[in-house]
N, C-alpha and C positions, 0 to 999 in steps of 0.2 A: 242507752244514755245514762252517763252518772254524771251527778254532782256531788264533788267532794267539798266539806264545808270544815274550816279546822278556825283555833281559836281559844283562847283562854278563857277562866271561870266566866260568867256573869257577860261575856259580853255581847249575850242575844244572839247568839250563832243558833242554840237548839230552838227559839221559837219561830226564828229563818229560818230555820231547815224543814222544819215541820209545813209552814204557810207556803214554802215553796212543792214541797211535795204535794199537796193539798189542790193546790193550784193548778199543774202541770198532771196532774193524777200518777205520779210515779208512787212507790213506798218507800217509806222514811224507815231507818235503822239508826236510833241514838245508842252510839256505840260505846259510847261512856256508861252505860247501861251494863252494859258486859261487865266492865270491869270492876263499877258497881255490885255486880252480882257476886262477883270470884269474892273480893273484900268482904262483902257481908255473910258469905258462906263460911269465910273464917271467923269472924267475930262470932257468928253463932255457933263455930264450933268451937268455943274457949282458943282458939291461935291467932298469933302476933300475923298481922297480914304483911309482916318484913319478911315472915318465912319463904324463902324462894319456892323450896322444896315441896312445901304442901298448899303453897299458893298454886305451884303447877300442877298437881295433882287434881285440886279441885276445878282448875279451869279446864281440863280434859275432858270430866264429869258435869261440864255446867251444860243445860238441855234448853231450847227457846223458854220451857214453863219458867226456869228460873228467874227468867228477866221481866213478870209478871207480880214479883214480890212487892207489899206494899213500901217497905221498908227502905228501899231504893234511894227515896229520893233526899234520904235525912243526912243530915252533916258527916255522921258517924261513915255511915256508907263513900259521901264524897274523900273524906282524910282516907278510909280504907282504901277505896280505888287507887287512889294517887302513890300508897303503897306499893300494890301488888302490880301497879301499871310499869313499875322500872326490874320487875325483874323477868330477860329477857325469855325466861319459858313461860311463861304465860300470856307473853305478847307472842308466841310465835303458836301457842296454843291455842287464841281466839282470832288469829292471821286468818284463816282459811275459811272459819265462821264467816266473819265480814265481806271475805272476797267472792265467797258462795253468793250470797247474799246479792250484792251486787254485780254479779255476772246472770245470775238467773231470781232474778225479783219477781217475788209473789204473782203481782198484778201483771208482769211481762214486759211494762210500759219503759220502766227506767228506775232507776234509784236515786235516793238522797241517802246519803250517808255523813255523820256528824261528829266529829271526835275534836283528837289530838296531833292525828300523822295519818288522816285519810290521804291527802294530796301529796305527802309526801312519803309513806311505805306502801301505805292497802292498797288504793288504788291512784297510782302517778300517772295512767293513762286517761285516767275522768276527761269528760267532757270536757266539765268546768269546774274550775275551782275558786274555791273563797276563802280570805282568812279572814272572819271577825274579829275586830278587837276595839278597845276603846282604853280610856287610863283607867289606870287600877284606883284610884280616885270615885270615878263614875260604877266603877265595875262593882265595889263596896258600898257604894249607896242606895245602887239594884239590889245587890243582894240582902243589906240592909232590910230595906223594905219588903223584900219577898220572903225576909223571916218571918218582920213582926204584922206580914199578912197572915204567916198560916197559925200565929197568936203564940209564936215564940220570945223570949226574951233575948235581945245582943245587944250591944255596945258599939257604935262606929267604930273605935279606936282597935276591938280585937278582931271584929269582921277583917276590918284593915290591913293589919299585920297578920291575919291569915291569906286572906287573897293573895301577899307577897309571898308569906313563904309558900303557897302552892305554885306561883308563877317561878318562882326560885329553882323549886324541885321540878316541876314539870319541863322548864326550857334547858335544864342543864342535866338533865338524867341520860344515862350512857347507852339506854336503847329507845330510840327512834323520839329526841327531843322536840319539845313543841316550837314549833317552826313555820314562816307561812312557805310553802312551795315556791321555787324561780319562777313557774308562768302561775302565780295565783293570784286572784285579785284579791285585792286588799281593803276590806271595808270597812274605816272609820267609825265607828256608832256614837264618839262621845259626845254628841252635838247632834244625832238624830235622834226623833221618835221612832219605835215599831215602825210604822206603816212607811217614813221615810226610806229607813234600812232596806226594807221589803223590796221599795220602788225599784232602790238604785241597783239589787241584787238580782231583781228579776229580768231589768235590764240588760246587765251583762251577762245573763244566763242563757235570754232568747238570742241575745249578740253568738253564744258561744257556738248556737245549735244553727 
């Protein structure tokens, strides 16, 4: 069993992917992680992560330890991703990672997989699909807050106008744009809590199965 869960920045797809995994006992793969990794492998090795060329390269060479970096989760690492995620050798380079992953998962059980284009490239056969989103409004006010919790300094007005142009580059880049799937369901968050989101997902999850 897979659930593919797709989705723009900030809008609570990866802490629903995780609670659902958790839940249901399948393993979770935050696959924005990957591409996390590729981008900051560049940055620490002195290269522009627009480089197609040694963007591919590295994502050939990237091993599970790499996705265990602390560094992952910091801004730097998100603008890199968003990079190295449109140029199509590197998305066809961590293709097979992901679909390994979710045809034969750890625990045997099932997978939860979490990205940009699970539902619609990796895996369009999933079970169930979901596309989180909310306005890009809500979507900067979480992220907002989840800076100046880990005691970072931002500004709403540039949080803002970054969230858009990632939502710019992501939905309009020329391999495998962010997109909710034909049969995906569609979940609203800007007007839920956590736990509501949870509800309504777990909902149409057990509906799927």
């Amino acid at each position: 069993m897979i659930i593919a869960i797709d989705g723009p920045a900030a809008a609570g797809k990866g802490t629903l992917a995780r609670r659902l995994a958790a839940q249901l006992g399948f393993d979770y793969l935050d696959t924005g992680l990957i591409y996390r990794a590729v981008g900051m492998s560049m940055l620490r090795a002195g290269l522009d992560p627009a480089d197609g060329e040694k963007a591919e390269t590295l994502a050939r060479a990237l091993t599970p330890a790499d996705l265990t970096a602390g560094d992952l989760r910091s801004d730097d690492a998100a603008q890199a991703a968003s990079k190295v995620a449109v140029v199509p050798g590197v998305r066809a380079a961590l293709l097979d990672f992901q679909r390994q992953f979710a045809a034969q998962p750890p625990g045997g059980q099932g997978a939860v997989l979490d990205g940009r284009d699970i539902g619609t490239v990796v895996c369009p056969d999933a079970t169930a699909k979901l596309f989180v989103t909310a306005s890009v409004e809500k979507r900067a006010e979480r992220r907002l807050k989840e800076l100046q919790s880990r005691g970072l300094d931002a500004i709403q007005s540039a949080v803002l106008a970054d969230m858009r142009e990632r939502d710019e580059r992501d939905s309009n880049r020329s391999a495998a744009p962010l997109k909710a799937a034909d049969d995906a369901f569609v979940l609203d968050s800007s007007d839920l809590d956590a736990d509501q989101a949870f509800a309504v997902a777990l909902d149409y999850v057990k509906s799927r199965f």
